[in-house]
KEDO-964380 format. One line per field, with one value per residue (C-alpha): x, z, y; residue number from 1; residue in one letter. Coordinates in steps of 0.1 Angstrom, whole numbers, plus 5000, padded with zeros to 4 digits. Example, Ala and Ser with C-alpha at 12.3 -4.5 7.8 and 13.67 -1.06 7.14 Angstrom:
2
X = (5123 | 5137)
Z = (5078 | 5071)
Y = (4955 | 4989)
seq = (1 | 2)
type = (a | s)
END
This chain:
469
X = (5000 | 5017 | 5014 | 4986 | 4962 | 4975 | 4963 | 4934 | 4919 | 4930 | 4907 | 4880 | 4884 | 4887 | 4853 | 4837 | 4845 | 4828 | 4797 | 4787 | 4793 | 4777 | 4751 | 4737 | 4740 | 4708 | 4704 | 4704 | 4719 | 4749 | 4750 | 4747 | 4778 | 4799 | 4794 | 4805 | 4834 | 4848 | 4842 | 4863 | 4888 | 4889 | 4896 | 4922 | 4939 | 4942 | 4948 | 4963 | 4961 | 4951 | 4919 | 4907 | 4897 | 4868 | 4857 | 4856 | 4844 | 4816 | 4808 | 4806 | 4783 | 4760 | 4755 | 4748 | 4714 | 4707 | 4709 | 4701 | 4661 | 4651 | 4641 | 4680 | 4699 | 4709 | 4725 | 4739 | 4751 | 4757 | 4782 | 4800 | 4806 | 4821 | 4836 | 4856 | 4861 | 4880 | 4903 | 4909 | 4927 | 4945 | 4955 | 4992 | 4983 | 4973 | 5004 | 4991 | 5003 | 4992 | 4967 | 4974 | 4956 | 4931 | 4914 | 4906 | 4880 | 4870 | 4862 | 4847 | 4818 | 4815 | 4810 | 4781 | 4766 | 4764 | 4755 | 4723 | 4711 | 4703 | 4684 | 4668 | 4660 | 4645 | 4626 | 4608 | 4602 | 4586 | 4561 | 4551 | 4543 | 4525 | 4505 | 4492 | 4477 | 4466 | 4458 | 4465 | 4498 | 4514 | 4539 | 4556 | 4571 | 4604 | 4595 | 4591 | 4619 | 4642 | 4634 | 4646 | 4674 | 4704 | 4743 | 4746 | 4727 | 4748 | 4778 | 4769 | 4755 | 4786 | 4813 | 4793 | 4820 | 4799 | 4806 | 4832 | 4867 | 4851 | 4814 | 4792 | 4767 | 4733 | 4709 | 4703 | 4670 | 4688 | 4713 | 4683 | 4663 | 4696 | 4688 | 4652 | 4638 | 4648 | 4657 | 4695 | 4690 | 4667 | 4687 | 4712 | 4741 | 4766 | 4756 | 4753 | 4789 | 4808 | 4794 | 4810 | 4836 | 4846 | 4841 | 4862 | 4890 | 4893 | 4893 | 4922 | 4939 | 4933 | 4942 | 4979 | 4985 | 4980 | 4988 | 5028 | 5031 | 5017 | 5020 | 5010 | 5045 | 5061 | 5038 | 5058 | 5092 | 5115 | 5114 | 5082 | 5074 | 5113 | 5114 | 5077 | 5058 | 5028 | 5006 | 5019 | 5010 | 4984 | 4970 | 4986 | 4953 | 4936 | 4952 | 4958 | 4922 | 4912 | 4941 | 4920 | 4886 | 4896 | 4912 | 4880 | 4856 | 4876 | 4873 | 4835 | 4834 | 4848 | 4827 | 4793 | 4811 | 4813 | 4777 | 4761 | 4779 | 4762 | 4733 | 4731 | 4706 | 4688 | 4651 | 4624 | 4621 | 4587 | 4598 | 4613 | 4645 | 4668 | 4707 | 4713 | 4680 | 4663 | 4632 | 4605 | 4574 | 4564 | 4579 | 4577 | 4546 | 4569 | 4572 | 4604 | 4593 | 4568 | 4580 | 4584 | 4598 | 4634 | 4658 | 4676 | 4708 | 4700 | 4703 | 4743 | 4751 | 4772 | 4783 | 4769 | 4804 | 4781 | 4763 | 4793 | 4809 | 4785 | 4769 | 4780 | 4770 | 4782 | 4755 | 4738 | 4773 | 4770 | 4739 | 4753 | 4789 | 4789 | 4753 | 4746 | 4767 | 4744 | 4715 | 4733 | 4740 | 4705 | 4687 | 4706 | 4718 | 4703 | 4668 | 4671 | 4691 | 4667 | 4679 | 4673 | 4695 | 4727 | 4718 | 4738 | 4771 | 4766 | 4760 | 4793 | 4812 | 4801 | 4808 | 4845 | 4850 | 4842 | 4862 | 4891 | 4910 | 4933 | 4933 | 4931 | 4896 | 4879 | 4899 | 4879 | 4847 | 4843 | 4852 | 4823 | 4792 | 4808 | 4820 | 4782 | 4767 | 4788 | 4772 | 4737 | 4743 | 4760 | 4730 | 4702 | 4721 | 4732 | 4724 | 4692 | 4672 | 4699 | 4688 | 4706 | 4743 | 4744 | 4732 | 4758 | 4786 | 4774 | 4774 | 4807 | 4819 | 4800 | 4818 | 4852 | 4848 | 4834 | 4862 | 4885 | 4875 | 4872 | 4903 | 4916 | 4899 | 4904 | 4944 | 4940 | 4923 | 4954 | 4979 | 4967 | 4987 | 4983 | 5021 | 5020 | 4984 | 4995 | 5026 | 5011 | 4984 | 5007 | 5023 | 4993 | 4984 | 4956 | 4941 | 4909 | 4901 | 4905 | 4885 | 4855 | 4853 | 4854 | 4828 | 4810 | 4813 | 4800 | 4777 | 4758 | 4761 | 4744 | 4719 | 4707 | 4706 | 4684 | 4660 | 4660 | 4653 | 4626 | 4609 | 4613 | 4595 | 4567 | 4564 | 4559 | 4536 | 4514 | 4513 | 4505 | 4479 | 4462 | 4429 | 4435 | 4416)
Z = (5000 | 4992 | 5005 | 4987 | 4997 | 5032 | 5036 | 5017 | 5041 | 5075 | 5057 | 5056 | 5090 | 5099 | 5081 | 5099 | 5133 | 5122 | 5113 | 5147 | 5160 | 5130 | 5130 | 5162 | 5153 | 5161 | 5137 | 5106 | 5088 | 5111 | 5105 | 5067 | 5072 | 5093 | 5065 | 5037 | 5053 | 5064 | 5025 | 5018 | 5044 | 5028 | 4992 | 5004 | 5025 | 4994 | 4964 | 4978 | 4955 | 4925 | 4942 | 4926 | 4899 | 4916 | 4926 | 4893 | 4879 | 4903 | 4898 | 4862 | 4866 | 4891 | 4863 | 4842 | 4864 | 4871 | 4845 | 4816 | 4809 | 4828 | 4798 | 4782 | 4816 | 4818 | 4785 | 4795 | 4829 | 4816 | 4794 | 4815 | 4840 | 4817 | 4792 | 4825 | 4834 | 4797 | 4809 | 4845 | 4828 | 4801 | 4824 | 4812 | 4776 | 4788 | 4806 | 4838 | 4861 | 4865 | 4892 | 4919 | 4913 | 4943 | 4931 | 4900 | 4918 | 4935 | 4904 | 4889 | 4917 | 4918 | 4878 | 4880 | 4912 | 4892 | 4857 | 4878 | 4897 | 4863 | 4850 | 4882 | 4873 | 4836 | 4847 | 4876 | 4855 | 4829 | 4854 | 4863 | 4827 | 4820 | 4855 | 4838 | 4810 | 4830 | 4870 | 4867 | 4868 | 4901 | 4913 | 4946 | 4970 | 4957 | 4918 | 4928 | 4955 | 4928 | 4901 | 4926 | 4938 | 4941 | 4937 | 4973 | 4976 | 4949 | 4960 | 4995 | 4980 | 4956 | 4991 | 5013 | 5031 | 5028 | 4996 | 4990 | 4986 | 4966 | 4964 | 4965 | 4945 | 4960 | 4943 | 4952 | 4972 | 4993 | 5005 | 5012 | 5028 | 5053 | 5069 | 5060 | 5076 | 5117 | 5105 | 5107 | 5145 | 5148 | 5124 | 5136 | 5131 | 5152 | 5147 | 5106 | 5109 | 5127 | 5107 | 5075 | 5093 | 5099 | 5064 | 5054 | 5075 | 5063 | 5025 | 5035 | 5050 | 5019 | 4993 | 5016 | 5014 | 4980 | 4967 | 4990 | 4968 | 4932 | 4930 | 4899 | 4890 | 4885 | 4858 | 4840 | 4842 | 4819 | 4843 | 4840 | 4800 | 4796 | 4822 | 4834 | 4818 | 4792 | 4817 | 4845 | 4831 | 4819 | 4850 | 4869 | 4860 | 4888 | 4919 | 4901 | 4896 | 4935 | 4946 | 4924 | 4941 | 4977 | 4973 | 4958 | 4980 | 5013 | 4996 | 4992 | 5023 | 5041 | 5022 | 5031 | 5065 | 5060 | 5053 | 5078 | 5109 | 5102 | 5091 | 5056 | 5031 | 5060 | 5055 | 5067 | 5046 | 5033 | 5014 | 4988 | 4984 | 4951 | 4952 | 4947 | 4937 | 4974 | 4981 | 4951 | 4977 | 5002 | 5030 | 5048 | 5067 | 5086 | 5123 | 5145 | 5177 | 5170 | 5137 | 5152 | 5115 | 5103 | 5088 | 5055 | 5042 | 5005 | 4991 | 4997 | 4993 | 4961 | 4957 | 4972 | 4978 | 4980 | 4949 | 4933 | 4942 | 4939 | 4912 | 4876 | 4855 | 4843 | 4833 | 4872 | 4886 | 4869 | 4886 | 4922 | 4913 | 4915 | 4921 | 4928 | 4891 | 4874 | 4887 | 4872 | 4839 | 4838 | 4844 | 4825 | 4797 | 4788 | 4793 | 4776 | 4749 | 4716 | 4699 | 4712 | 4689 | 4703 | 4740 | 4750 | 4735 | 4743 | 4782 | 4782 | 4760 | 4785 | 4811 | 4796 | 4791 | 4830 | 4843 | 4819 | 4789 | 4789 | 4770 | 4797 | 4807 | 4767 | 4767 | 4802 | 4799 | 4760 | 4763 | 4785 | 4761 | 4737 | 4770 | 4781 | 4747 | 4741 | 4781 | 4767 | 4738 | 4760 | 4793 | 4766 | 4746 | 4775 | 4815 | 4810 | 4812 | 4830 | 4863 | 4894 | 4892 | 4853 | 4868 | 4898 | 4870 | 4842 | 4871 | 4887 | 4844 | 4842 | 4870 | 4866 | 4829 | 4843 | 4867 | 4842 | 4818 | 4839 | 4855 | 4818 | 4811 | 4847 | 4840 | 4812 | 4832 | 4854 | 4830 | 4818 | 4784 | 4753 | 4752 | 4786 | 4775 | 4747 | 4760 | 4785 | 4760 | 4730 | 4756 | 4763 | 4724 | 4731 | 4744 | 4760 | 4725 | 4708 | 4731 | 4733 | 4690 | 4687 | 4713 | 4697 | 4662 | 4676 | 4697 | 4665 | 4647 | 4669 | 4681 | 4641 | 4643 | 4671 | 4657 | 4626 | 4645 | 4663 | 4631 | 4615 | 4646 | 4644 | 4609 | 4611 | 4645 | 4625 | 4593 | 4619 | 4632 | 4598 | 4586 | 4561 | 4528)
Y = (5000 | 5032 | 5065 | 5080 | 5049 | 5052 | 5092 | 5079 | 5054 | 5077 | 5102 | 5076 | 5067 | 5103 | 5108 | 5076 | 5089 | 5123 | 5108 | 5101 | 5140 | 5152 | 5129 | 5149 | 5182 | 5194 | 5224 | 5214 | 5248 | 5242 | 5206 | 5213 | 5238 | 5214 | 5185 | 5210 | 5222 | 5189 | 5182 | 5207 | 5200 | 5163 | 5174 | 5202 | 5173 | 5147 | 5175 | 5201 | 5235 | 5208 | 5211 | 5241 | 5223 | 5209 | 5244 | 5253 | 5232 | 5226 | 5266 | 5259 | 5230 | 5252 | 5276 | 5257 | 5240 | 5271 | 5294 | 5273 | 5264 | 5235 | 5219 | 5218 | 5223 | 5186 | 5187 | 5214 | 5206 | 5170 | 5186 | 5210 | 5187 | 5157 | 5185 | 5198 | 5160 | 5156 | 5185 | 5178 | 5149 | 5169 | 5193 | 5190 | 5199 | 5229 | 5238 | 5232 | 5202 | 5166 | 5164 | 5136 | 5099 | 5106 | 5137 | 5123 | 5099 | 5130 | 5151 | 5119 | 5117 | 5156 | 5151 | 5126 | 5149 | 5178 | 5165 | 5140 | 5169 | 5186 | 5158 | 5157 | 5192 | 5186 | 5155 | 5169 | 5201 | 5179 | 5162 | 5202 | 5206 | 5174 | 5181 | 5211 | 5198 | 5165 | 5163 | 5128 | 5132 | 5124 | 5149 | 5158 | 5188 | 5175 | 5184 | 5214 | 5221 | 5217 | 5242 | 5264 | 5249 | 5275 | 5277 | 5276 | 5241 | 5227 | 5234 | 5220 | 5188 | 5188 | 5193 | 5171 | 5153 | 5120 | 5101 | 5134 | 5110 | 5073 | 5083 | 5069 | 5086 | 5101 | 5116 | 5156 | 5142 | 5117 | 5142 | 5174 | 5142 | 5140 | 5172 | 5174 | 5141 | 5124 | 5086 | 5092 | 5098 | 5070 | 5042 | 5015 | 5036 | 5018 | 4984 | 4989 | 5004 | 4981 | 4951 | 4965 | 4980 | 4939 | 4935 | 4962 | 4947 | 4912 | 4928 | 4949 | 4920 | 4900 | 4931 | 4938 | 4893 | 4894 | 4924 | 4908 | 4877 | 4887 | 4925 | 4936 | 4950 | 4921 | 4915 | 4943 | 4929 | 4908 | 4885 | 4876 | 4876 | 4857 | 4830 | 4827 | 4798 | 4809 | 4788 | 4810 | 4845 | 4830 | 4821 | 4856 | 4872 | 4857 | 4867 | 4903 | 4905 | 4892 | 4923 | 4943 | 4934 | 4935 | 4969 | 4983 | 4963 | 4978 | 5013 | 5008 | 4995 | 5022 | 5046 | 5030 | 5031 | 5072 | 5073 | 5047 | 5061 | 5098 | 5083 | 5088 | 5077 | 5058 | 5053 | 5028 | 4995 | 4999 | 5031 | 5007 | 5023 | 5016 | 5016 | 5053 | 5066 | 5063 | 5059 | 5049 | 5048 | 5075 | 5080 | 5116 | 5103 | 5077 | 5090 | 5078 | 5082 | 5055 | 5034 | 4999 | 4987 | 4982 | 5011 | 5004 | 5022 | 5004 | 5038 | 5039 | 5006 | 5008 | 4966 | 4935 | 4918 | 4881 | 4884 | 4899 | 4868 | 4842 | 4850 | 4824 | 4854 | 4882 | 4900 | 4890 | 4902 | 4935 | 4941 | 4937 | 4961 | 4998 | 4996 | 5035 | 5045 | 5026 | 5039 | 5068 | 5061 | 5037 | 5066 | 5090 | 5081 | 5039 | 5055 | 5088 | 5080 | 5080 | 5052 | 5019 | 5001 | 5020 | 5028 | 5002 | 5010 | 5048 | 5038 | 5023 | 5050 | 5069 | 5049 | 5043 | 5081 | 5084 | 5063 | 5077 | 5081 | 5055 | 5023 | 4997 | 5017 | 5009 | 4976 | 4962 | 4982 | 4976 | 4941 | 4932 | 4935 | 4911 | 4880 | 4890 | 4878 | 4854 | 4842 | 4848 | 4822 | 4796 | 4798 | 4793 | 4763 | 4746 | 4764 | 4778 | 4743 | 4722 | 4709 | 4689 | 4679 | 4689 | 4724 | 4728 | 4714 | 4743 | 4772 | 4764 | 4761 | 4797 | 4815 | 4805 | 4815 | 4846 | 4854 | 4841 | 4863 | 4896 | 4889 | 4892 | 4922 | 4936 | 4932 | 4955 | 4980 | 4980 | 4981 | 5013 | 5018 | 5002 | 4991 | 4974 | 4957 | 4947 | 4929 | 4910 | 4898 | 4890 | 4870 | 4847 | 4848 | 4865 | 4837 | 4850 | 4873 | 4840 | 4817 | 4841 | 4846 | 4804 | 4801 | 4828 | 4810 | 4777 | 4792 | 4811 | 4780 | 4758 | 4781 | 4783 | 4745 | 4742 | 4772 | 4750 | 4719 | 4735 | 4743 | 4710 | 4693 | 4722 | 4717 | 4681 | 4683 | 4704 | 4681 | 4650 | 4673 | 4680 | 4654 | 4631 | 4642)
seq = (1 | 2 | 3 | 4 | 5 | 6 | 7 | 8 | 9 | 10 | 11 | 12 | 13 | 14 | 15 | 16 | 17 | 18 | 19 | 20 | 21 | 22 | 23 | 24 | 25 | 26 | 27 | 28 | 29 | 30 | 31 | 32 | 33 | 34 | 35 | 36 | 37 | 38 | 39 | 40 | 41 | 42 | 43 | 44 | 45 | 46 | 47 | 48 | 49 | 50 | 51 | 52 | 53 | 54 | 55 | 56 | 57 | 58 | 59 | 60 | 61 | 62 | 63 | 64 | 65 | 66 | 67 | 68 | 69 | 70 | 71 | 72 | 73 | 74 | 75 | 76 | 77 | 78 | 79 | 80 | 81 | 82 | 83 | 84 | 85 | 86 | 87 | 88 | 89 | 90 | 91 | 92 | 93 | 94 | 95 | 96 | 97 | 98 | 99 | 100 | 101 | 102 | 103 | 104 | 105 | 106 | 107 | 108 | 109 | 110 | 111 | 112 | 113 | 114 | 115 | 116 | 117 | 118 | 119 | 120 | 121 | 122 | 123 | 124 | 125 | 126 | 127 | 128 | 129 | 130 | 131 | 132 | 133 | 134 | 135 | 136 | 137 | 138 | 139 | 140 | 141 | 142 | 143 | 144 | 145 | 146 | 147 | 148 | 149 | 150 | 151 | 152 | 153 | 154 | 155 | 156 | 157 | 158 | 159 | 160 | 161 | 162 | 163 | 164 | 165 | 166 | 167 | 168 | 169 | 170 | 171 | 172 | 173 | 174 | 175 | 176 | 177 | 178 | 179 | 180 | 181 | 182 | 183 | 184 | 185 | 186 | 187 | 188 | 189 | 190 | 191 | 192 | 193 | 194 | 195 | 196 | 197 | 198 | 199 | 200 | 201 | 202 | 203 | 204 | 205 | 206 | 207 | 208 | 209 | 210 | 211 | 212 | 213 | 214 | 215 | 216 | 217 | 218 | 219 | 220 | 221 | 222 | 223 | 224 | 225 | 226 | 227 | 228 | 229 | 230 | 231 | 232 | 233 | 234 | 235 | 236 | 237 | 238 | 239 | 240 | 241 | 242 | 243 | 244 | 245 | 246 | 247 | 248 | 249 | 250 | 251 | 252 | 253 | 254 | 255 | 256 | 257 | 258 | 259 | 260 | 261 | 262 | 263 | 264 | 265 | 266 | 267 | 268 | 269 | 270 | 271 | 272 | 273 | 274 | 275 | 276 | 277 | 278 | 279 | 280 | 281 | 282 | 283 | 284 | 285 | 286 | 287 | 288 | 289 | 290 | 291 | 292 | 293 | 294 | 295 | 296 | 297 | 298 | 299 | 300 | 301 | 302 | 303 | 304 | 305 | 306 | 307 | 308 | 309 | 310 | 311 | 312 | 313 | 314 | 315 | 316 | 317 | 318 | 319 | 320 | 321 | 322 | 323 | 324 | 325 | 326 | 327 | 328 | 329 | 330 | 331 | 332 | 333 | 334 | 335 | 336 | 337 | 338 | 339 | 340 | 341 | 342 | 343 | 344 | 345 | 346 | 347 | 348 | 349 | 350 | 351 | 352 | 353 | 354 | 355 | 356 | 357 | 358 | 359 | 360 | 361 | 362 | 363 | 364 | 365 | 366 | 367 | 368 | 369 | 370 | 371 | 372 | 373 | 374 | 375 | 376 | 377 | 378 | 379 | 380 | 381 | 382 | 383 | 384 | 385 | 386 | 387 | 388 | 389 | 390 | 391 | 392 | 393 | 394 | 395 | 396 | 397 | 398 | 399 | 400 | 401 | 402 | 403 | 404 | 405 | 406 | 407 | 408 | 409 | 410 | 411 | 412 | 413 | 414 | 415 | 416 | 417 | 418 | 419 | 420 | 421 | 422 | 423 | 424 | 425 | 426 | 427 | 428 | 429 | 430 | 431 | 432 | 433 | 434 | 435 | 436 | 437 | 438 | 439 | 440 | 441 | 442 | 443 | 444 | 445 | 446 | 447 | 448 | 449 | 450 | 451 | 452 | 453 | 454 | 455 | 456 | 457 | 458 | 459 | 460 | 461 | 462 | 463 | 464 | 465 | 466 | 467 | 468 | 469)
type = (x | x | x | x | x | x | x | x | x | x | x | x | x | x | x | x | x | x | x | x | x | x | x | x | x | x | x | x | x | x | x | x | x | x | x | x | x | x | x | x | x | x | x | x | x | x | x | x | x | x | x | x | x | x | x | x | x | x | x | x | x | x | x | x | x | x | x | x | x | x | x | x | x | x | x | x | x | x | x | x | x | x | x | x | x | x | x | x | x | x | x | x | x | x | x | x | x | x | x | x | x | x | x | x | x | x | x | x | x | x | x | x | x | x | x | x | x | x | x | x | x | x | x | x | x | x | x | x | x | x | x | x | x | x | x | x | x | x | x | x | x | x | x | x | x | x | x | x | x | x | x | x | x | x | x | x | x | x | x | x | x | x | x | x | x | x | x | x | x | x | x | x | x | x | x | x | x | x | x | x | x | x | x | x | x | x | x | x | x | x | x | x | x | x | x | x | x | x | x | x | x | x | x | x | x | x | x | x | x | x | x | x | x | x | x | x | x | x | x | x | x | x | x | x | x | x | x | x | x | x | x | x | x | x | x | x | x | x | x | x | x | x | x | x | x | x | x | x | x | x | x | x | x | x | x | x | x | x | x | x | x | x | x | x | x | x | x | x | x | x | x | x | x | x | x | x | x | x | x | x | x | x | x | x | x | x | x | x | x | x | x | x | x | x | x | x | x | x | x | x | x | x | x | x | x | x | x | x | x | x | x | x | x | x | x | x | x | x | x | x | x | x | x | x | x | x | x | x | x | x | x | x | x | x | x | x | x | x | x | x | x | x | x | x | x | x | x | x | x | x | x | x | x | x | x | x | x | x | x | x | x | x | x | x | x | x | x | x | x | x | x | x | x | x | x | x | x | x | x | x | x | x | x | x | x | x | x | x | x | x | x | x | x | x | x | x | x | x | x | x | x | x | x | x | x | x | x | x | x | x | x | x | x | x | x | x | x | x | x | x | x | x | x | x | x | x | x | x | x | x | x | x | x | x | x | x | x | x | x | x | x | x | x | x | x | x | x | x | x | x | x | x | x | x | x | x | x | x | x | x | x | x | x | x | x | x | x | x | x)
END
């Protein structure tokens, strides 16, 4: 663990143990004051002077809500925020220095903030519009709370110290219901925390083990492409990619710590709350003092580690990892997008251009759609149907080809450059790339076979069925 992660995860910790003085702040102008300027504190702390691009660019992005007509302002913000996000990273074609590795997940969260609350904008302004012509339309206080919403709001949501260093992301409702509603004082803050904070442990222990005996640098040495066996680095990708997931599932974990200590995003179970949207039933009617019922913090919770896991699909895994960006980009862009046929591809463009500009990001993220077909032709040849022992065989086949394969990708993510990617995969021939196009040639193949089995036998069920003449 290096230097930077090590200031990282005392600023986490830092930020846990505030949550449970801030949590009781009684006023909540002074508690939304005290959670801003820690924010602030946080980012000065981990960027130093770099972190005046955040300030600007969160000023921009403000403006942009704001000023702009409701009905373009999430365009508008939307591109502001990820224009800004283009030259945060090309600061140094500008003439201005490289920003530190830790503010860019910073900016990254502050980007999706600002950019969501201005389609929360436009959306809810639309509902206003459509109420108008119809009184069917069901709207709420929030809709309209939010055409008004001001720079000073946004920059408070956009500095809230909770989710401020590795999100995760809120909507603008979730952090205004914070102050707005009692539940945090109410919620099992104490309890909820120290169960992850377990959790976060024993993925630390595992990432700083692992991380000892395969570090990911020695995959960049002579040593390893001249006298390791092809099996070998073939094979390397699976501890690298286990490193990988412990040291994001302890930063996750520690950041849903940040939020459960203070109380964020806690609400009563029957409000049906979604990972990162909140609550989809009402819930302002729920009173503390005598709700009997459970508290959930499902609104923060940005991966479930088990599914993640357990899961022996891809496409089921991806539901259960970085849970609250998806709502994001589900909302934002897969939904809105006009064309159906290329919604998809955008989502992850966009998804890829978030996370960053350098191969190993459109390498990973791009590879996925095309391992998570390839999955889709394979569980309906063979999975879909299978039951008993057959089944347990085909799901253990199905997640190790599914770790297998994003432990491939995932090294590409890590290797960052093209040079470095392409080295270590010109040493494995490729092997992955090759495996998934045969699969996906024999998979095509026989899945036209069966179709044109299946209309054979319908054919001939239908001429039994016929009367003789």
């Amino acid at each position: 663990m290096n230097i930077d992660d090590v200031i990282y995860v005392v600023c986490l910790l830092a930020c846990i143990g505030a949550g449970n003085y801030v949590r009781k702040v009684p006023d909540k102008t002074q508690k939304k004051y005290i959670s801003t300027a820690l924010g602030i504190l946080m980012v000065f702390i981990v960027s130093g002077w770099n972190s005046f691009h955040c300030f600007v660019s969160a000023l921009l992005g403000a403006a942009a809500v704001i000023y702009v007509h409701p009905s373009k302002c999430h365009l508008a913000a939307f591109t502001v925020m990820f224009g800004y996000l283009a030259f945060f990273r090309l600061a140094s074609m500008f003439g201005l220095p490289d920003p530190p590795g830790h503010i860019n997940m910073i900016q990254m969260i502050m980007t999706l903030k600002i950019a969501g609350i201005g389609f929360e904008k436009t959306a809810s302004w639309k509902k206003l519009k459509e109420r108008e012509k119809n009184e069917d339309v069901e709207i709420s206080e929030y809709d309209s709370i939010i055409q008004s919403v001001n720079i000073v709001e946004i920059l408070h949501y956009s500095f809230n110290y909770i989710g401020i260093l590795t999100g995760p992301y809120y909507r603008y409702r979730t952090y205004r219901d914070y102050f707005e509603t009692p539940f945090s004082v109410h919620a099992p803050t104490w309890k909820t925390t120290l169960d992850r904070l377990k959790y976060a442990g024993f993925y630390c222990s595992l990432y700083l083990l692992g991380n000892s005996i395969w570090p990911l640098e020695y995959a960049l040495t002579d040593e390893f492409y001249n006298e390791r066996s092809y099996f070998y680095r073939l094979m390397y990708v699976w501890p690298t990619f286990i490193i990988f997931r412990m040291r994001i599932y302890t930063g996750l974990t520690l950041s849903e710590c940040v939020c459960t200590m203070a109380g964020f995003g806690a609400y009563p179970v029957e409000a049906d709350v979604v990972n990162g949207g909140g609550p989809r039933k009402p819930y302002k009617h729920f009173n503390p003092d005598t709700y009997k019922g459970e508290y959930t913090f499902t609104a923060i919770v940005n991966t479930n580690v088990m599914d993640v896991e357990k899961s022996p699909m891809f496409r089921e895994t991806m539901k259960h990892w970085n849970i609250c960006v998806q709502y994001w980009l589900a909302v934002n862009v897969y939904k809105l997008f006009p064309s159906k046929k290329y919604r998809t591809v955008v989502t992850l463009l966009v998804s890829a251009y978030w996370h960053g500009f350098r191969p190993g990001h459109y390498f990973c993220l791009m590879g996925a759609p095309f391992y998570v077909h390839n999955e889709d032709i394979w569980d309906k040849l063979i999975r879909k149907d299978a039951t008993g022992t057959k089944r347990r065989i085909l799901d253990f086949l199905f997640w190790f080809f599914k770790f297998f394969s994003g432990g491939y990708m995932g090294t590409a993510f890590l290797l960052v450059t093209f040079e470095k990617i392409w080295r270590f995969y010109s040493s494995v021939y490729h092997t992955c790339y090759v495996a998934w196009l045969v699969l996906l040639v024999v998979g095509t193949i026989w899945t036209k076979q069966k179709k044109a089995e299946e209309k054979r036998r319908k054919r001939l069920e239908e001429s039994k069925a016929e009367p003789a003449d």
